[in-house]
C-alpha positions as CSV (number, residue, x, y, z in Angstrom):
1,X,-45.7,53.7,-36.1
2,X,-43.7,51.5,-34.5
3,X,-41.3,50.6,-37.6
4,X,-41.0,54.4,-38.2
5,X,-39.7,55.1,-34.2
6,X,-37.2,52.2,-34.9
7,X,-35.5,53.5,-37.8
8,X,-35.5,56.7,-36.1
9,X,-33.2,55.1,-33.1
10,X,-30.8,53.4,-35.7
11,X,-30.5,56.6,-37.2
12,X,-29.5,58.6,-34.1
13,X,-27.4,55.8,-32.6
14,X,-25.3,55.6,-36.3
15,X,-24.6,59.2,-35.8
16,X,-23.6,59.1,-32.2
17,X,-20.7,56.1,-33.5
18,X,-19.7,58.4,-36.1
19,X,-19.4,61.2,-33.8
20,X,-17.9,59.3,-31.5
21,X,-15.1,57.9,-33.9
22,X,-14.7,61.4,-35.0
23,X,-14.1,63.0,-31.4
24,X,-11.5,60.0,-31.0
25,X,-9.8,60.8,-34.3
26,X,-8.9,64.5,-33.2
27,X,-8.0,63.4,-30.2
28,X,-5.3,61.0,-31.8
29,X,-4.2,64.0,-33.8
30,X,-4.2,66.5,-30.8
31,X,-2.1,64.3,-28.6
32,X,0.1,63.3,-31.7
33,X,0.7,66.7,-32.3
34,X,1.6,67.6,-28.1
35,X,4.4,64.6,-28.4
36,X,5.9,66.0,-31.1
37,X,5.8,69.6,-29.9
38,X,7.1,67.8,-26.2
39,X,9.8,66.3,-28.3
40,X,11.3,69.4,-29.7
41,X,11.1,71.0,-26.8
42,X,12.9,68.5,-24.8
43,X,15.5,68.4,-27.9
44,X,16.0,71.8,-27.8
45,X,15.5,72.4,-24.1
46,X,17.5,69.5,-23.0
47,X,19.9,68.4,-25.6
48,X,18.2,64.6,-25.9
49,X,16.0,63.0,-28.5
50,X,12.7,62.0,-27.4
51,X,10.9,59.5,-29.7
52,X,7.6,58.1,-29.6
53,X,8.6,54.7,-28.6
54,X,6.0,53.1,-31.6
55,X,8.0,55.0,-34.2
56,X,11.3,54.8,-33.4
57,X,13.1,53.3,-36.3
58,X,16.2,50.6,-36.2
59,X,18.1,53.2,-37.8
60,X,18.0,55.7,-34.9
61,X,18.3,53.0,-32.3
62,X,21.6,51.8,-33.7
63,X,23.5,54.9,-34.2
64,X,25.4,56.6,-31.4
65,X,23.9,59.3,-30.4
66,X,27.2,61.2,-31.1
67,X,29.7,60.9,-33.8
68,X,31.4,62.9,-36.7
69,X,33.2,62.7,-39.8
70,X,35.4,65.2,-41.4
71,X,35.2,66.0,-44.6
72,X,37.0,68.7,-45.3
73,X,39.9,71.0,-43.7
74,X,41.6,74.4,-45.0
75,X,44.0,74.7,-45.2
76,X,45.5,71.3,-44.8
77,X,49.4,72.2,-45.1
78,X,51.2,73.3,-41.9
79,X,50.2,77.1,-41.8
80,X,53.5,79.9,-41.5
81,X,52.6,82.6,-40.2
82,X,55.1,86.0,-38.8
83,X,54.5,86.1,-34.8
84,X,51.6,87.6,-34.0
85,X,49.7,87.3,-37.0
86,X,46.2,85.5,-37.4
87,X,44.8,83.2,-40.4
88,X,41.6,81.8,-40.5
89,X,40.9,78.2,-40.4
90,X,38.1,75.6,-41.2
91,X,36.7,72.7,-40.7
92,X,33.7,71.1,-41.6
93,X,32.6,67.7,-40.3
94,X,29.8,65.9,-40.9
95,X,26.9,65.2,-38.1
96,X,27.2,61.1,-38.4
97,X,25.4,60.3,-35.0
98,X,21.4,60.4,-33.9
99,X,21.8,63.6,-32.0
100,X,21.3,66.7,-33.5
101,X,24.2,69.2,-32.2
102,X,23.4,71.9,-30.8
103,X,25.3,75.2,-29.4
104,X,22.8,77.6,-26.3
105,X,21.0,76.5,-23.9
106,X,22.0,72.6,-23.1
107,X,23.7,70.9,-21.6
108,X,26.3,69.8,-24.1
109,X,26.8,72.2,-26.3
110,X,29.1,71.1,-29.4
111,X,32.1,72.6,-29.4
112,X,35.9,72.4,-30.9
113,X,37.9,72.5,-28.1
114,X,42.0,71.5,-27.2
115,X,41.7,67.8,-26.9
116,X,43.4,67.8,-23.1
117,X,41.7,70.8,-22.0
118,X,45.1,72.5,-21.8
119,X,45.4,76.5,-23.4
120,X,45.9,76.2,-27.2
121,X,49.0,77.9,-28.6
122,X,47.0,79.8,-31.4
123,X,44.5,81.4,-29.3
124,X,42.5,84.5,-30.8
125,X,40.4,86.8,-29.6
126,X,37.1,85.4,-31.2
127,X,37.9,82.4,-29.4
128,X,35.7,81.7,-26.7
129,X,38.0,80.7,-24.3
130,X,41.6,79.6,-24.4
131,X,41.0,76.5,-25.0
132,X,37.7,76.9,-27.0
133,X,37.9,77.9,-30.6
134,X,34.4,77.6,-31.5
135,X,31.2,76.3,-30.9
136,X,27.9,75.4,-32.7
137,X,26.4,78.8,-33.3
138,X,22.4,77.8,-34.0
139,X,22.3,73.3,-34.6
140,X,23.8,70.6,-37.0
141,X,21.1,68.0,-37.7
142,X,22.4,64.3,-38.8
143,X,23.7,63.5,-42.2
144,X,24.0,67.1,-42.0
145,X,27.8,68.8,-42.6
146,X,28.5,71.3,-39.9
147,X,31.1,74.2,-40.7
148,X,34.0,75.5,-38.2
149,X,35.5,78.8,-39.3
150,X,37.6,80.7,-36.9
151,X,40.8,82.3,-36.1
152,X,44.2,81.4,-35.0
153,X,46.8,83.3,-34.3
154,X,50.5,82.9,-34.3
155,X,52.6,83.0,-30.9
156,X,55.2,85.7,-30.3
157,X,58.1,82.7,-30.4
158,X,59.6,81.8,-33.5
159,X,59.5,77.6,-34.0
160,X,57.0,75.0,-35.3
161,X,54.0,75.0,-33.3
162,X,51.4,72.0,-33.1
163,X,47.7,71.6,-31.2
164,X,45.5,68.5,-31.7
165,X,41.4,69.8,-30.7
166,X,38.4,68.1,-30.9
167,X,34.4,68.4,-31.2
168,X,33.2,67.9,-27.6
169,X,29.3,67.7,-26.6
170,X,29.8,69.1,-23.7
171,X,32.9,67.1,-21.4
172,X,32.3,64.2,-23.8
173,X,34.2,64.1,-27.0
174,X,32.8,63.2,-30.1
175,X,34.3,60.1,-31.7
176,X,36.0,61.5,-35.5
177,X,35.8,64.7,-34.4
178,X,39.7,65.1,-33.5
179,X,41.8,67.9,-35.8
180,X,45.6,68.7,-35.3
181,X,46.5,72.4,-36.7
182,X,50.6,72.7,-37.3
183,X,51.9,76.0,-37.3
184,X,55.4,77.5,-38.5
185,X,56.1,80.4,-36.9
186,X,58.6,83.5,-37.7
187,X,60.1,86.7,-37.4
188,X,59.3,86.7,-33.5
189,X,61.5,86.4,-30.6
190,X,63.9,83.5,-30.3
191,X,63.1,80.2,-28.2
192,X,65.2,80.5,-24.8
193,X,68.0,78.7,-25.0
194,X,68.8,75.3,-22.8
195,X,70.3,74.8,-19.2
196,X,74.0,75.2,-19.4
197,X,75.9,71.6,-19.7
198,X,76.8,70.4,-16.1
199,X,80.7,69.7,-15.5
200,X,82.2,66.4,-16.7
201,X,83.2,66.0,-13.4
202,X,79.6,66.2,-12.2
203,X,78.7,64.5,-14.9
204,X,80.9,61.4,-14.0
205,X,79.8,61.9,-10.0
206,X,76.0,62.0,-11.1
207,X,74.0,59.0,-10.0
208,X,71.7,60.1,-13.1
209,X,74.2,60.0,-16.7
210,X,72.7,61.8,-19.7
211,X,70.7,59.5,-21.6
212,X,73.5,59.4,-24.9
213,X,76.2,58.1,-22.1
214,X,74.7,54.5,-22.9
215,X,76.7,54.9,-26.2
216,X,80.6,54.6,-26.3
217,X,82.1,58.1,-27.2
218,X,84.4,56.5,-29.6
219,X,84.3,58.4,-32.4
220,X,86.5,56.0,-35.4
221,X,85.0,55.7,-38.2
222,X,85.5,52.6,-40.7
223,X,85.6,52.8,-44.6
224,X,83.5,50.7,-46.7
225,X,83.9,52.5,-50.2
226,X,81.5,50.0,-51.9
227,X,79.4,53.3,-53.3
228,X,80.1,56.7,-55.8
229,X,79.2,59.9,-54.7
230,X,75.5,59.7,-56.1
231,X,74.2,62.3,-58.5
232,X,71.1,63.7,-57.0
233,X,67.7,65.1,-58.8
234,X,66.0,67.7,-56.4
235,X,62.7,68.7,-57.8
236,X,62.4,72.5,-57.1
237,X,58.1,73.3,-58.2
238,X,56.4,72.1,-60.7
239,X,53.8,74.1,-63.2
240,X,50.3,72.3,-64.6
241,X,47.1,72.9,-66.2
242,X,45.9,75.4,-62.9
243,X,48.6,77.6,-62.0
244,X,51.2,77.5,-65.1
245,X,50.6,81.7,-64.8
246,X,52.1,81.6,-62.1
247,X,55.3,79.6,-62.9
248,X,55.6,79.8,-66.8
249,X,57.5,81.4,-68.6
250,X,60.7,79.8,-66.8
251,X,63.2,82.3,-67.0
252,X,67.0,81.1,-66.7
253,X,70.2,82.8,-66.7
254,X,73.4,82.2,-65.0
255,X,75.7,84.6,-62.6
256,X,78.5,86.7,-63.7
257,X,77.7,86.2,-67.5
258,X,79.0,82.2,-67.1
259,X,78.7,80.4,-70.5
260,X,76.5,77.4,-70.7
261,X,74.4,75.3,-73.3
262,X,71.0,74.0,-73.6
263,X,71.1,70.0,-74.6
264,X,68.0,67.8,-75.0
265,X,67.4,63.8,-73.5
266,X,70.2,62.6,-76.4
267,X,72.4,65.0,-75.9
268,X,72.0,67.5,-79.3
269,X,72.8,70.7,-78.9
270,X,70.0,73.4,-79.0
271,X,71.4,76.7,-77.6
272,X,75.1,77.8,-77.0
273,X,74.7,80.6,-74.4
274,X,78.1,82.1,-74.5
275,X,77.0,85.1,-72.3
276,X,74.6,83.4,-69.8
277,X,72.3,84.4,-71.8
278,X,68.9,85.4,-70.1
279,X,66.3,82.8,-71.6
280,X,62.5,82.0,-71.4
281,X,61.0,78.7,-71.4
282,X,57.9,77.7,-71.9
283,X,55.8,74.9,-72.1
284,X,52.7,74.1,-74.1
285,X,50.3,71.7,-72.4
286,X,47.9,70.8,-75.3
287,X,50.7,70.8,-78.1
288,X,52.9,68.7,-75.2
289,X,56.0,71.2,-76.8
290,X,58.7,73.3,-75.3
291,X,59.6,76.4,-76.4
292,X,62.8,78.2,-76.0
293,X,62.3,82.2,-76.2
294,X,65.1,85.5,-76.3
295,X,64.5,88.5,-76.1
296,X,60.6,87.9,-77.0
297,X,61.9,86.1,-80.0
298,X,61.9,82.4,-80.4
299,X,64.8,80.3,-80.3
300,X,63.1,76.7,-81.3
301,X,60.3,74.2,-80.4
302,X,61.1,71.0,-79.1
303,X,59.2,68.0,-77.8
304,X,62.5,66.9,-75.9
305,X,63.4,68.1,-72.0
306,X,65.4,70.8,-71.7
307,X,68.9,70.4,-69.9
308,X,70.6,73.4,-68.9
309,X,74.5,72.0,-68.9
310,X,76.9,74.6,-67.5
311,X,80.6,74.8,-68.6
312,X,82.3,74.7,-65.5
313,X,81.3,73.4,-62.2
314,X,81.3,76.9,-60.4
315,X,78.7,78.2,-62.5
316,X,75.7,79.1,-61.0
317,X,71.8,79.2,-62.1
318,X,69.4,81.7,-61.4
319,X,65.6,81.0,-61.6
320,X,64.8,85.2,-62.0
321,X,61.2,84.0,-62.9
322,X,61.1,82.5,-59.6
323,X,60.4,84.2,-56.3
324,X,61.4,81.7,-53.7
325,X,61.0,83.4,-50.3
326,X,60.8,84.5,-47.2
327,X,62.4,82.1,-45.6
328,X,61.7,81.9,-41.8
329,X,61.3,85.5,-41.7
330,X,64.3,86.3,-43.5
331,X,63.7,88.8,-46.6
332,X,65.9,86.4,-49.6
333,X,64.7,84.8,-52.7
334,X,66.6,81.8,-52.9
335,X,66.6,80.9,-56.4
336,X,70.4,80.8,-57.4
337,X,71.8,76.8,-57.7
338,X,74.5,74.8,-58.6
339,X,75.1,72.1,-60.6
340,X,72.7,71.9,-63.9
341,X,69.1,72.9,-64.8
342,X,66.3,70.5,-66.1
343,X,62.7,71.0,-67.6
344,X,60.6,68.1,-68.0
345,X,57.1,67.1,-68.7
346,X,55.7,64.0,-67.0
347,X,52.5,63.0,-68.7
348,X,51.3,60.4,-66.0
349,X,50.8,63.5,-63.7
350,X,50.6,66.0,-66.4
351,X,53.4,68.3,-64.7
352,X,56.1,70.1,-66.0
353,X,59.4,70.3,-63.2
354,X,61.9,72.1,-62.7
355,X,65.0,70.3,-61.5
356,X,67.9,70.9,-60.1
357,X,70.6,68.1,-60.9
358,X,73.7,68.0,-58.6
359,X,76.6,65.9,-57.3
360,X,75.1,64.7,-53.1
361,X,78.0,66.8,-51.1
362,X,77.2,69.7,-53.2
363,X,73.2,69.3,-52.6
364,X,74.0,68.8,-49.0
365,X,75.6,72.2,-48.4
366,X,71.9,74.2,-49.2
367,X,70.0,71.6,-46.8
368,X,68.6,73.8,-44.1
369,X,67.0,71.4,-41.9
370,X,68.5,73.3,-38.3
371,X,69.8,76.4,-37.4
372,X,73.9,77.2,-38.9
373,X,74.2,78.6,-35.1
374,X,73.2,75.1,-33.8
375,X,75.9,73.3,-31.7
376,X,78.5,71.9,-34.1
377,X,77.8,68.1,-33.3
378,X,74.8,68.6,-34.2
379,X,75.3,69.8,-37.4
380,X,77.7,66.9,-38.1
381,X,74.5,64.4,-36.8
382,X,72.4,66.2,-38.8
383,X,74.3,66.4,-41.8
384,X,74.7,62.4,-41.7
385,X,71.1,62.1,-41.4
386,X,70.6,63.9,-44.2
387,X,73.2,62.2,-46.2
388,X,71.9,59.0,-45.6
389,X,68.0,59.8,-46.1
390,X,68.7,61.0,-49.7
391,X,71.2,57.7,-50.5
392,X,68.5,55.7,-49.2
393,X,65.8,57.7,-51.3
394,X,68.8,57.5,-54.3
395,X,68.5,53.5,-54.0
396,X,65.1,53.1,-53.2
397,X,62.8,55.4,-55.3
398,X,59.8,56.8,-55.3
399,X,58.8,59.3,-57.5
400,X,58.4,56.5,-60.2
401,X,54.3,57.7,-61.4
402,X,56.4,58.1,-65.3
403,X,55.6,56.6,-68.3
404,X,58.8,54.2,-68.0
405,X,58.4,53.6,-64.2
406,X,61.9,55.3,-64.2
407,X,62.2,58.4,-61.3
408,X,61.8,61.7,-62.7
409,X,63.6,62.9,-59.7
410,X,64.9,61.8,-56.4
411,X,64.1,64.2,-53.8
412,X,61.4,67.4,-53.8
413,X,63.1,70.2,-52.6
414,X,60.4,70.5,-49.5
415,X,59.6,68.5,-45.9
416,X,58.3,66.3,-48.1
417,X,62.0,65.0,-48.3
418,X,64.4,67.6,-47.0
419,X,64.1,71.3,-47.3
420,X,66.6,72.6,-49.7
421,X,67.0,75.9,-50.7
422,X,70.0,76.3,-52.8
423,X,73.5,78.7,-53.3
424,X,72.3,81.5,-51.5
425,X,71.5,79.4,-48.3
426,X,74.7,78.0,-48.8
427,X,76.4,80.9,-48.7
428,X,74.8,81.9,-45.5
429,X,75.6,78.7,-43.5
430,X,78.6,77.9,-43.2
431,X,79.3,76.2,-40.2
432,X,76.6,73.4,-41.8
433,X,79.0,73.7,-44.8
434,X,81.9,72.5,-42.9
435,X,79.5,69.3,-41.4
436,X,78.7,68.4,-44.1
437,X,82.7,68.4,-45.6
438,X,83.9,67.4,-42.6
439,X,81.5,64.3,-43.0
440,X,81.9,63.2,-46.1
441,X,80.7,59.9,-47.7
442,X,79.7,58.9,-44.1
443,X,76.3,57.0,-43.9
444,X,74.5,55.7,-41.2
445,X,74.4,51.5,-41.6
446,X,72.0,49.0,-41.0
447,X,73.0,45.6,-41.6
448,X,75.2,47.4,-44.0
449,X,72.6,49.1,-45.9
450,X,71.6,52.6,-45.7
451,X,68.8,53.0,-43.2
452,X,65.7,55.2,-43.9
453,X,66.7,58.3,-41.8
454,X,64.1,59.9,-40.1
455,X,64.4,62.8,-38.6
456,X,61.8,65.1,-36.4
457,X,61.5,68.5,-34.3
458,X,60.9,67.8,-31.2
459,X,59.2,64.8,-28.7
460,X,57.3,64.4,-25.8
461,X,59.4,61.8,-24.1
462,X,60.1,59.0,-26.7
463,X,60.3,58.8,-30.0
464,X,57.3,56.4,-31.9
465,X,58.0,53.1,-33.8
466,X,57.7,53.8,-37.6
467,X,55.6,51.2,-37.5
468,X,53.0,52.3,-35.0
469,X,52.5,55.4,-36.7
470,X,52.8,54.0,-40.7
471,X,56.0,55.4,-41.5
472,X,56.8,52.0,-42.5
473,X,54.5,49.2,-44.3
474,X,56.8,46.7,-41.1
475,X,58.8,46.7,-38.3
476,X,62.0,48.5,-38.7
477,X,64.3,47.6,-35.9
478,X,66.4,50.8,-36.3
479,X,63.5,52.5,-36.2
480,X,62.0,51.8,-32.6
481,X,60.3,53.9,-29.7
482,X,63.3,55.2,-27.1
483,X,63.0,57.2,-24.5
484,X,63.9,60.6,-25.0
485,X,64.5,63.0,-21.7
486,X,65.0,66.1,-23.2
487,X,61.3,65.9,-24.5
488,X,59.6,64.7,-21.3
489,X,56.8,67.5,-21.1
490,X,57.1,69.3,-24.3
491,X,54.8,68.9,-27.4
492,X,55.2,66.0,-29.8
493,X,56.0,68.1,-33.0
494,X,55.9,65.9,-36.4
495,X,56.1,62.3,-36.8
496,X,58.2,61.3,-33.7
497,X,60.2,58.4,-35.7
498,X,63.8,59.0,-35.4
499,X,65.9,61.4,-34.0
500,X,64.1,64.9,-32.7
501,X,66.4,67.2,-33.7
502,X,65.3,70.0,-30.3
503,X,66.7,66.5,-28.0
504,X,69.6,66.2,-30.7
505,X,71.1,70.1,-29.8
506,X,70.3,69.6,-25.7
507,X,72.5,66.1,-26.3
508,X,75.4,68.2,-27.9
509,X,74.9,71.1,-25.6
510,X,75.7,68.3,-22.7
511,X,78.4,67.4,-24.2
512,X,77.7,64.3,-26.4
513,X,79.8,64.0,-30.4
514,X,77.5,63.4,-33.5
515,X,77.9,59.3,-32.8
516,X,76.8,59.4,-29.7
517,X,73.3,61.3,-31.2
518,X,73.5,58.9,-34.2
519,X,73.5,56.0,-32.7
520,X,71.4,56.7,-30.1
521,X,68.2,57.6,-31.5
522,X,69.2,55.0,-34.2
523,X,68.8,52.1,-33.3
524,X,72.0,49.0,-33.6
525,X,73.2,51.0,-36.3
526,X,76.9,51.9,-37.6
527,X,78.5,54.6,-39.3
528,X,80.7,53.9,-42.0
529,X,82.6,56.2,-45.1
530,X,80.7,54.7,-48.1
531,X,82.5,56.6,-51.1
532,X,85.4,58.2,-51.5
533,X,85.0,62.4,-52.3
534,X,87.0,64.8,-54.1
């Protein structure tokens, strides 16, 4: 009896340790499950993480709580746009940090917001402020890729536009998260213009000289004809694989019926256009052939570029393929050229240019870089500039990605060198047509090489060092930060290395010649007559 009440007690008390371990189990689970469900709330509530101390991992503890990546941006060139009209714009950055970003009901909401709090230029009505262009709509979590589509619109005055924003968690800003949106605007009103000049006698009385008065006003300029005029090769578009649609067939004629002939790389002659003949050329990107069409018929096949040679120097091209326009508003196709015509496949990029070959005083008659109203001496400055940038670019190239290293071309006709747009823009500016002959052959000097010419829009009090911003691989000592007082308080628009062409026109307006500007913002330079020109 005895034996049977014992193993009676052992049974009861194994069942009260295995009820016990069982109540302690859910209660493990239950207040597991309250931590999580505190943490969330917190999260969402509050904006912070709250982690169970036990299983925080080294991984969350090291990364900063915020930080971002971006990943993509569309579009990425400068956006033109007419005054007044709106584009949309995204951005999408990657979540990089610990803290999941979230948009109502914290805190810090993650936003996109002006980077100095100031009213962004390209404000739209979507925005939520003037200064905020978007924010988190629902949460980004980490290693997650957030998207930042919105709209900007362009301001009501014409010029080029720029605003730098940034992701912000609430008045903190998130480290990568900074953007900088450039905007070209036409067709609006005209920027007002500058003060008027004061008097030179008040400018000799005034205890404060314009800034260019450090710089002698004498305006001699020595020869050193150690150069020819160089033949340039200005790369007008190119068509590949993607969009040849949308540039092929090339279709070529010349003005007023002008006789010309189509020669290949040695010089045999193909076609004799005796009437300017309006031909087609196409190219072939699997067969690596050009073709040379009339009239829907075909002329002949060649595996050899295509050079369009005219017969006398006034001839003019037309691309009538080509529609190469608006240009700041302004309703023309500028697709009529001088000099000769080339088509050329480059199979290390697997593009087929167009180029437009001419003799430099010629090219730099169609480079619209500044208004032709601007003040003459800056047009003279400005035309020097240019000279000298596409000498130095002659000398020095860069487009060498061809089979034989050799350049395919010396300049692109964009801002990725200098915009050039041709006859027709020459024919519409001709007060920059007088700079540039009443400059000829003169280059700006350094050490009595051309100097890399740099040229911007406008500063924000001094110019940058090309080396601080990696315009250069080192130092340039023509090339150095300056003060500039024309831009104290104004946007920073482009690079800031060089002369800022806005400063450049007040100088002139004051009264300062094209040397004075030159040198100047050049830094220890000289101007010199380099070749002699027809």
């Amino acid at each position: 009896m005895e034996e049977k009440e014992l193993k009676n007690k052992k049974s009861h008390s194994s069942k009260e340790v295995w009820l016990a371990l069982f109540i302690a189990i859910i209660i493990v689970v239950i207040v597991s499950m309250l931590l999580s469900l505190l943490g969330n709330f917190l999260q969402n509530k509050f904006g912070v993480n709250y982690a169970y101390a036990a299983t925080a991992t080294t991984e969350q503890v090291a990364k900063p709580a915020y930080k971002a990546l971006r990943v993509e941006q569309n579009p990425i060139e400068p956006l033109k746009l007419k005054a007044g009209e709106e584009a949309t714009f995204i951005v999408k950055f990657k979540n990089i940090g610990a803290q999941k970003w979230l948009g109502k009901n914290i805190d810090k909401p993650v936003s996109l917001k002006m980077i100095n709090g100031e009213n962004s230029d390209f404000y739209a009505k979507e925005w939520l402020s003037q200064n905020e262009a978007y924010r988190v709509k629902y949460y980004v979590d980490p290693n997650v890729v957030g998207t930042f589509k919105f709209k900007v619109k362009a301001p009501d005055i014409n010029g080029p536009y720029s605003n730098k924003l940034s992701l912000f968690a609430g008045k903190d800003p998130i480290p990568g998260g900074t953007i900088e949106i450039i905007m070209n605007v036409y067709g609006g009103k005209n920027p007002s213009p500058p003060p008027p000049p004061i008097a030179n006698e008040q400018i000799n009385n005034s205890p404060t000289p314009y800034f260019w008065q450090v710089i002698s006003s004498d305006q001699s300029i020595p020869e050193d004809l150690r150069f020819t005029e160089p033949t340039l090769r200005v790369a007008l578009f190119f068509a590949d694989t993607k969009d040849q649609e949308k540039y092929l067939p090339i279709k070529i004629q010349t003005l007023d019926n002008a006789p010309y002939e189509i020669r290949d790389k040695n010089n045999n002659l193909l076609v004799n256009a005796t009437s300017g003949d309006l031909l087609e050329i196409n190219f072939d990107f699997n067969l690596k052939r050009y073709f040379i069409n009339s009239n829907g018929q075909r002329l002949l096949m060649t595996d050899q570029l295509l050079r369009f040679l005219p017969r006398d120097e006034n001839t003019i091209f037309k691309i009538v393929s080509w529609n190469n326009g608006p240009f700041w508003g302004m309703p023309v196709n500028d697709n009529e050229f001088r000099g000769l015509i080339e088509v050329q496949y480059n199979p290390n990029t697997e593009r087929c240019w167009l180029i437009n070959e001419l003799p430099m005083e010629k090219y730099l008659k169609s480079v619209s870089e500044v208004s032709d109203s601007s003040p003459y001496e800056l047009l003279k400055a400005q035309k020097i500039a240019a000279r000298t940038y596409a000498i130095f670019r002659y000398l020095n190239p860069k487009y060498t990605d061809t089979p034989d290293e050799e350049p395919i071309f010396t300049l692109k006709a964009t801002q990725a060198d200098q915009v050039y747009r041709g006859y027709n823009f020459e024919k519409r500016a001709p007060n920059i047509g007088r700079a540039a002959e009443e400059t000829r052959g003169q280059v700006i000097l350094y050490n009595n090489d051309p100097i890399v010419a740099y040229y911007f829009a406008q500063s924000d009090g001094r110019t940058r060092s090309s080396y601080d911003v990696r315009m250069t691989t080192a130092p340039v000592p023509y090339l150095i930060a300056k003060n500039d007082p024309p831009g104290v308080g104004k946007k920073l628009l482009g690079h800031g290395v060089g002369m800022p062409q806005r400063s450049a026109i007040v100088a002139a307006q004051q009264g300062a010649n094209y040397l004075q500007i030159l040198k100047y913002y050049y830094t220890g330079v000289d101007i010199k007559k380099v070749y002699p020109v027809k």
